[in-house]
DRENTOR-385961 format. One record per residue (C-alpha): residue number from 1; residue in three letters; x, y, z. Coordinates in steps of 0.5 Angstrom, whole numbers, plus 500, padded with zeros to 3 digits. Layout:
! residues N
> NUM  ALA  X  Y  Z
...
! end
This chain:
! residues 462
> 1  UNK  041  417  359
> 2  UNK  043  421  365
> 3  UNK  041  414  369
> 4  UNK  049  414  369
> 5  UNK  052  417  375
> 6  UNK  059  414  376
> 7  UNK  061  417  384
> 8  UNK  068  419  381
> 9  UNK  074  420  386
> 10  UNK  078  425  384
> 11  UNK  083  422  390
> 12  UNK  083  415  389
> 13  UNK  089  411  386
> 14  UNK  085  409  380
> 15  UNK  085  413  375
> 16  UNK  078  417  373
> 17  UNK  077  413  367
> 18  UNK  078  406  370
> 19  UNK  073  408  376
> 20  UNK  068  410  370
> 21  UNK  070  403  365
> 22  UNK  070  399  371
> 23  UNK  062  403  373
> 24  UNK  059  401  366
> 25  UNK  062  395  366
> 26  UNK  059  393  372
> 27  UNK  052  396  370
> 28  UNK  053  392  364
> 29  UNK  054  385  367
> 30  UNK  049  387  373
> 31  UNK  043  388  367
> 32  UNK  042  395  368
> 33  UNK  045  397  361
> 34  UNK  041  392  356
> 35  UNK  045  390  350
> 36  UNK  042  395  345
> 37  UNK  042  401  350
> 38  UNK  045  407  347
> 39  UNK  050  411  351
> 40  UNK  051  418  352
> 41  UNK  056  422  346
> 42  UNK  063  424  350
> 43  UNK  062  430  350
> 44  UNK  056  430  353
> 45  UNK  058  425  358
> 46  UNK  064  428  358
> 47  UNK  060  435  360
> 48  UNK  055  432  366
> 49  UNK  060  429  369
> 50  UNK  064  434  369
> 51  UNK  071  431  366
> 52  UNK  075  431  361
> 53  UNK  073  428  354
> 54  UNK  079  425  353
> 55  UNK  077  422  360
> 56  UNK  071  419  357
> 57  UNK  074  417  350
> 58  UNK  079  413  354
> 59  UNK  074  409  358
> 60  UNK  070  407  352
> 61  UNK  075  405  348
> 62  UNK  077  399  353
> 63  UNK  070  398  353
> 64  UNK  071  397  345
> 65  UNK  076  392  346
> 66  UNK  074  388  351
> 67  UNK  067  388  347
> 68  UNK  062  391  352
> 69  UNK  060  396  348
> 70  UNK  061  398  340
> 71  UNK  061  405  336
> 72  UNK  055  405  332
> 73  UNK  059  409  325
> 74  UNK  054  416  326
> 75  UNK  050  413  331
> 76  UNK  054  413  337
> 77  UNK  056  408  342
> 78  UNK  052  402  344
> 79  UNK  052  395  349
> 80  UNK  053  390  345
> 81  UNK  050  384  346
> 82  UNK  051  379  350
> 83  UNK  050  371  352
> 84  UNK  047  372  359
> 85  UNK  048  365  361
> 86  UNK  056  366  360
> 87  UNK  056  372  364
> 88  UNK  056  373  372
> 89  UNK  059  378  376
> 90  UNK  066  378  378
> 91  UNK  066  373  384
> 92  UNK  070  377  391
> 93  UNK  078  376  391
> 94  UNK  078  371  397
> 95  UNK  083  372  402
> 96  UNK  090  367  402
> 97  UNK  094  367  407
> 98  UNK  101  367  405
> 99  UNK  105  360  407
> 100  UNK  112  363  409
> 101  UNK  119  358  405
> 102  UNK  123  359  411
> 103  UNK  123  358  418
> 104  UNK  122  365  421
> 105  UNK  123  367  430
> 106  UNK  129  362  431
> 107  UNK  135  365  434
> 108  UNK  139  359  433
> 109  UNK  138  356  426
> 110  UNK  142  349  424
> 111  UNK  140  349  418
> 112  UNK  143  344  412
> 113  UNK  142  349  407
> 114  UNK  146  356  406
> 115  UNK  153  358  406
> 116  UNK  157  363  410
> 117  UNK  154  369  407
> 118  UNK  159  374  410
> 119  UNK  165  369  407
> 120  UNK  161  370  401
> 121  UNK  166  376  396
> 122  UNK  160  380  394
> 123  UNK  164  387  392
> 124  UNK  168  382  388
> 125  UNK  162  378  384
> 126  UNK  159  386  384
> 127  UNK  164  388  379
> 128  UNK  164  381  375
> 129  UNK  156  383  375
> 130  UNK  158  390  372
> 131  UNK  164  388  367
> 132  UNK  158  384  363
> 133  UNK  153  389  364
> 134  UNK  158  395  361
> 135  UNK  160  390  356
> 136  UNK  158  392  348
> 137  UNK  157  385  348
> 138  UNK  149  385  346
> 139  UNK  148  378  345
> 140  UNK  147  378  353
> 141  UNK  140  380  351
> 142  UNK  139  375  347
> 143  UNK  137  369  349
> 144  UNK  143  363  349
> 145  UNK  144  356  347
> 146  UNK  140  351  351
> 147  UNK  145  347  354
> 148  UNK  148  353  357
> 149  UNK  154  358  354
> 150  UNK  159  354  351
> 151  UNK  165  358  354
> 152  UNK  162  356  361
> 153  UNK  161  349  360
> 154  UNK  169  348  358
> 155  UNK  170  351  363
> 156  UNK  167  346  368
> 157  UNK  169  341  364
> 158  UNK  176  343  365
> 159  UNK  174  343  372
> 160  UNK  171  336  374
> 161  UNK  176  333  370
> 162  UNK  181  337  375
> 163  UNK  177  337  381
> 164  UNK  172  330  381
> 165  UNK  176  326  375
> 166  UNK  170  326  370
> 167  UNK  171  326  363
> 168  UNK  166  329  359
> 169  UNK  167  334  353
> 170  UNK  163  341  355
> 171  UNK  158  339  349
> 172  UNK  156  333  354
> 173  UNK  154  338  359
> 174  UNK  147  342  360
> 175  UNK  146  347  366
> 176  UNK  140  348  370
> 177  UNK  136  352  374
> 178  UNK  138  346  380
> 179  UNK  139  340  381
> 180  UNK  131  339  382
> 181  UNK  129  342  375
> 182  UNK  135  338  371
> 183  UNK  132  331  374
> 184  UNK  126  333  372
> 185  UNK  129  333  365
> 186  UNK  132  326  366
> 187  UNK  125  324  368
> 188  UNK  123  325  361
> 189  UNK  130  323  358
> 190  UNK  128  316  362
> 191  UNK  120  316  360
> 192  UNK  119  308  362
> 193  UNK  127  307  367
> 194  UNK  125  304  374
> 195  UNK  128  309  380
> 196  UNK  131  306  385
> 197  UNK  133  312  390
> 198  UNK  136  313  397
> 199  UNK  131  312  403
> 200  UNK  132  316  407
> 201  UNK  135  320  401
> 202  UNK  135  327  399
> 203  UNK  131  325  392
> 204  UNK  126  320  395
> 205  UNK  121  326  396
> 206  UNK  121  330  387
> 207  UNK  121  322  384
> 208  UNK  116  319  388
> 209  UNK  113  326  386
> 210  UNK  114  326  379
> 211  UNK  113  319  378
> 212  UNK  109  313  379
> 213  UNK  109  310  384
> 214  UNK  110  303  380
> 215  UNK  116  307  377
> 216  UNK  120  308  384
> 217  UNK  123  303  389
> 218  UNK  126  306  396
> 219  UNK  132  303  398
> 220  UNK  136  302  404
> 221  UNK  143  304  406
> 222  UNK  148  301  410
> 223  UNK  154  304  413
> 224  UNK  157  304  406
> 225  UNK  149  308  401
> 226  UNK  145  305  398
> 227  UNK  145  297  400
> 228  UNK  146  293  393
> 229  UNK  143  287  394
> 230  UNK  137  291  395
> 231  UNK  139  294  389
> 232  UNK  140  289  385
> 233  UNK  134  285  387
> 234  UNK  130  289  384
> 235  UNK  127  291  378
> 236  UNK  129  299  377
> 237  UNK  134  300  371
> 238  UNK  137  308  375
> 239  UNK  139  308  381
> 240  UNK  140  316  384
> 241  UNK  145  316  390
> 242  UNK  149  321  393
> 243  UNK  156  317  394
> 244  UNK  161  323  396
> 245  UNK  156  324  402
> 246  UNK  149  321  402
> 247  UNK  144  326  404
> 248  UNK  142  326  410
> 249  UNK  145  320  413
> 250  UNK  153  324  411
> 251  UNK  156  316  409
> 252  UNK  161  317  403
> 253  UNK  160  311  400
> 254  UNK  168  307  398
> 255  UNK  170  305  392
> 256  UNK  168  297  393
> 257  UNK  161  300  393
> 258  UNK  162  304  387
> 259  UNK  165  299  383
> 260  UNK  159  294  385
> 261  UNK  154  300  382
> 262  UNK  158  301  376
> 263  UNK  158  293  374
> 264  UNK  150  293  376
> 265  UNK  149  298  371
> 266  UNK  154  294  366
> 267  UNK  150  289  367
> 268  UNK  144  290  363
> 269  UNK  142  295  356
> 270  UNK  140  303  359
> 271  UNK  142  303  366
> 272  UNK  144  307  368
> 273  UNK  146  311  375
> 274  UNK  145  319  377
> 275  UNK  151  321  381
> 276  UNK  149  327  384
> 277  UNK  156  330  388
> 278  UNK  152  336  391
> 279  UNK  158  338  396
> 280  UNK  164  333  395
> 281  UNK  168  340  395
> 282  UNK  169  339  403
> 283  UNK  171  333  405
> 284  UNK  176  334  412
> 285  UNK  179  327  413
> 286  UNK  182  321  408
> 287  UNK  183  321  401
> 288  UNK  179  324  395
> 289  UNK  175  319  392
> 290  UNK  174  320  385
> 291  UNK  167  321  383
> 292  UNK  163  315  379
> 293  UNK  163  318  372
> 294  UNK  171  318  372
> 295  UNK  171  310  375
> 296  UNK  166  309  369
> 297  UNK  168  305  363
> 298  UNK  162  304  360
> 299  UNK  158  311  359
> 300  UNK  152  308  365
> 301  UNK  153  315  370
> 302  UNK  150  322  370
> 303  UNK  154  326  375
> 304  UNK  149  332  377
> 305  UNK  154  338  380
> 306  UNK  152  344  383
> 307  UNK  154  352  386
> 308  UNK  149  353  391
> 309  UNK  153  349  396
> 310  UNK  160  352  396
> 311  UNK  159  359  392
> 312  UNK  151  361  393
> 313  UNK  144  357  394
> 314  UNK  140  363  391
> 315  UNK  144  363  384
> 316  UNK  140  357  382
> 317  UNK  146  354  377
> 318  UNK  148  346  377
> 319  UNK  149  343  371
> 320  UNK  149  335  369
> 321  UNK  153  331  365
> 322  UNK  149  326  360
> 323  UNK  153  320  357
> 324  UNK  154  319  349
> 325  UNK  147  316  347
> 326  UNK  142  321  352
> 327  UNK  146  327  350
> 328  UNK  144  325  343
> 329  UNK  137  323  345
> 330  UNK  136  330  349
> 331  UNK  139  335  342
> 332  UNK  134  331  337
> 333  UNK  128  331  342
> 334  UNK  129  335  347
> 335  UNK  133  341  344
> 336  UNK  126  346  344
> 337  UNK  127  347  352
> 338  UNK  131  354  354
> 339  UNK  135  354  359
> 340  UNK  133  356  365
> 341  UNK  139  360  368
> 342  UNK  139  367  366
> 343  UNK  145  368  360
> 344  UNK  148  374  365
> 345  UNK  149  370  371
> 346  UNK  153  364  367
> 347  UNK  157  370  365
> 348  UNK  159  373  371
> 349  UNK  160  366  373
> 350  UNK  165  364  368
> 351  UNK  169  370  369
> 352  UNK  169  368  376
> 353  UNK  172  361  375
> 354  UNK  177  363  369
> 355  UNK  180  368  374
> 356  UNK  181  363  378
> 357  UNK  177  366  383
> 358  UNK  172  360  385
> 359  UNK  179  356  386
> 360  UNK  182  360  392
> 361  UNK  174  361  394
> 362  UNK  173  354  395
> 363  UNK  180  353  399
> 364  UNK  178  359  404
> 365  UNK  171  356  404
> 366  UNK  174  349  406
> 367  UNK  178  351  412
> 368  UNK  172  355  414
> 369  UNK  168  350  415
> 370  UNK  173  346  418
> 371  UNK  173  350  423
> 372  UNK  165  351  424
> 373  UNK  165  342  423
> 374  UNK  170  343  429
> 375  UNK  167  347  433
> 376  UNK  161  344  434
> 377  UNK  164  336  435
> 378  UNK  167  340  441
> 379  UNK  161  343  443
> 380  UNK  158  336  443
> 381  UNK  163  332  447
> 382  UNK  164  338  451
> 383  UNK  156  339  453
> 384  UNK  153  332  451
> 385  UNK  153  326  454
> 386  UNK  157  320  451
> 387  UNK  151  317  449
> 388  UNK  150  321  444
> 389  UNK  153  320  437
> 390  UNK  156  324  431
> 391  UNK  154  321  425
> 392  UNK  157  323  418
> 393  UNK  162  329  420
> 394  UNK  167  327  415
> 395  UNK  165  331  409
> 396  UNK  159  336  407
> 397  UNK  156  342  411
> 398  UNK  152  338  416
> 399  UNK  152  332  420
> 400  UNK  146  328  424
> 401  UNK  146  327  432
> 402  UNK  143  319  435
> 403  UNK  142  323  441
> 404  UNK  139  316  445
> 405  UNK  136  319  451
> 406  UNK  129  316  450
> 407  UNK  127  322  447
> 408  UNK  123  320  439
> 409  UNK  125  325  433
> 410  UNK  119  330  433
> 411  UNK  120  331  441
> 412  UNK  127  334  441
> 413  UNK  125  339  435
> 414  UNK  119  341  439
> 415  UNK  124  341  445
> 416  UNK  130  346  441
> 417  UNK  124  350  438
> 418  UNK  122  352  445
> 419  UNK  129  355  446
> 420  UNK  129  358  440
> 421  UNK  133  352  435
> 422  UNK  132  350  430
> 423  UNK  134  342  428
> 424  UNK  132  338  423
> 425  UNK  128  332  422
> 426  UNK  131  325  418
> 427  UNK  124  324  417
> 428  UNK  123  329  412
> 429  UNK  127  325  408
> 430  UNK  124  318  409
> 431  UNK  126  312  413
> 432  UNK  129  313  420
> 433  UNK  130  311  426
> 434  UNK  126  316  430
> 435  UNK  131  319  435
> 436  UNK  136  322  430
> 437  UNK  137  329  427
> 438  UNK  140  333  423
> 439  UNK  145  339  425
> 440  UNK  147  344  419
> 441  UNK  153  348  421
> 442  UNK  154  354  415
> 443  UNK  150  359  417
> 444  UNK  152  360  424
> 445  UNK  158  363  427
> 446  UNK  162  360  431
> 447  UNK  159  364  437
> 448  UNK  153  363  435
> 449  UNK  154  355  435
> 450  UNK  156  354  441
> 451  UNK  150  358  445
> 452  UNK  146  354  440
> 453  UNK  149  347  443
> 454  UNK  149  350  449
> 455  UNK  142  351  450
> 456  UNK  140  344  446
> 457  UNK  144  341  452
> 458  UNK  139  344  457
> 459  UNK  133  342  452
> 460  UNK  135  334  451
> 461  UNK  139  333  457
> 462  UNK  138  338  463
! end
């Protein structure tokens, strides 16, 4: 019986039952404790290893739960047979190294995703974050309505009507955790849809990944998006483009193009367009377009928004609108989903819209990015030379730079990393001509982005 002596360390981190649960359970699977062995009474075991019996107690009784051992009633505790072919000892943990989401060591980073944090009004949306959490108001424990709450979808109904002239009711609208995961949900809304998508195009990567090959077609774009006569010679029934600034390429696609999308899509029964209008809140030149939906007269256009450009990527709130008859479909089949976006969050932000907070947000914003956009087109005019082209500048919170000085894509980011920049790369996103890249401008100060252009003057063209 005294054959069990655990070395129990009264400093570990574990517990002193978990130290001796964890020894028996291992001389159980190594076959030293056979089934049937009977194992010594607590108080006993309790006594010769000098603990306490409630010690003791604690470790056998997960050793009951889990099944390796069994009380006997007036018997005591036995090991309980096992089937030995099932069982092996527990295999070593093996070392992972963790993959890092973001580009760390750089001092200037262009990215294309990302706001201007410090422009971000943190006191304001904390205090927004503490009425609802003070209120006596209990249904934020609960879990909310699948499309999202009802008070906060009238709200962005109210406001893409206004903004963007899309019609919808707040029934017709759904909100997500991201664009991504509301196009997965389209994905399954469309089960048999051929995908036409946007090549290079920010959707190119997630439908090729989602669907099958057979499923998608990449088409092209011109100065204008997405090329319709390719479109339209082929077989795909859904189109996803990106018409107030295509990403990455930063063209805003004119109402002559849209209006040829939205006879395409007439054409023929459940066609459909996704519009996704990610950023149409900074446009710096020219008239407002409105958005797809808003021209549409035949219920054919999805339009997806979003509040990670303008308000904050790490927020994870978007929202679609579906037409009529897919709305329909998604509240019989689909209505099981929860939704994705913490009810406490659509809270603080329906507040920060009806207060009329997210209006004078976006005007601050807007001229703010002007700002940043200029200063960076002057940089470049001022250090690069004429060659170089500026592409996609009139909306959005990036731009693209053909630098046409012999050098391939991958040769100027290795050249900018060395200097500790980041840009990045068209191809990530599909075809390219090999010799541009993409330069965001939010994160930055205006400081900070004329040492980046400077330093990239001497990486490109020095």
């Amino acid at each position: 019986m005294w054959q069990l002596t655990p070395n129990l360390n009264g400093e570990s981190k574990d517990p002193l039952y978990i130290q001796l649960y964890l020894y028996i359970k291992h001389e159980i699977k190594s076959g030293s404790l056979v089934p049937d062995m009977k194992l010594p009474s607590k108080r006993k075991f309790a006594q010769h290893l000098s603990v306490s019996q409630n010690t003791v107690e604690t470790a056998y009784g997960q050793l009951v739960a889990e099944g390796y051992i069994e009380s006997r009633p007036r018997k005591g505790y036995f090991v309980s047979p096992i089937d030995e072919e099932n069982f092996s000892l527990p295999r070593d943990v093996h070392h992972v190294e963790e993959k890092p989401c973001k580009h760390h060591g750089y001092t200037y980073n262009f990215a294309y995703t990302g706001v201007d944090f410090e422009s971000f009004p943190l006191s304001l949306y904390r205090k927004l974050m503490n009425e609802v959490l003070r209120s006596d108001n209990k249904e934020i424990f609960q879990l909310g309505h699948p499309q999202g709450e009802f008070e906060l979808r009238k709200l962005l109904s109210e406001y893409v009507y206004e903004a963007r002239g899309v019609r919808c009711s707040p029934s017709q609208i759904i909100i997500g955790s991201g664009t991504q995961t509301l196009l997965k949900l389209l994905f399954q809304l469309l089960p048999h849809s051929k995908f036409a998508v946007e090549d290079p195009g920010y959707h190119r990567k997630v439908t090729l990944f989602e669907k099958k090959e057979t499923q998608v077609e990449l088409i092209p774009i011109d100065s204008d998006g997405m090329l319709f006569s390719n479109l339209k010679g082929s077989s795909a029934d859904v189109a996803i483009v990106t018409p107030s600034h295509q990403f990455p390429c930063g063209m805003i696609m004119p109402v002559s193009r849209r209006l040829q999308l939205l006879k395409w899509a007439r054409e023929e029964e459940d066609r459909y367009i996704i519009e996704d209008d990610y950023d149409s809140e900074f446009r710096y030149s020219g008239k407002p377009i409105p958005a797809l939906q808003g021209l549409d007269t035949g219920e054919n256009v999805i339009y997806m928004g979003t509040f990670s450009k303008a308000l904050l990527p790490s927020l994870r709130i978007s929202y679609m609108v579906l037409p009529a008859s897919l709305i329909k479909t998604y509240q019989n089949e689909f209505f099981f989903y929860t939704q994705t976006v913490s009810r406490i969050d659509q809270k603080v932000l329906k507040k920060f819209l009806k207060r009329g907070h997210w209006e004078r947000h976006i005007q601050k914003m807007k001229m703010i990015y002007r700002k940043k956009r200029d200063v960076l087109i002057d940089e470049i005019a001022q250090y690069f030379p004429e060659t170089v082209e500026v592409i996609g500048q009139d909306s959005g919170l990036h731009l693209m730079l053909r630098l046409n000085n012999g050098m391939t894509e991958q040769e100027a980011i290795d050249r900018a990393a060395k200097l500790g920049i980041k840009v990045n790369a068209v191809s990530e996103y599909g075809k390219n001509d090999g010799q541009t890249v993409i330069m965001g401008f939010a994160v930055l100060t205006t400081e900070q982005i004329k040492a980046g252009v400077k330093l990239l003057a001497k990486a490109w063209f020095d």
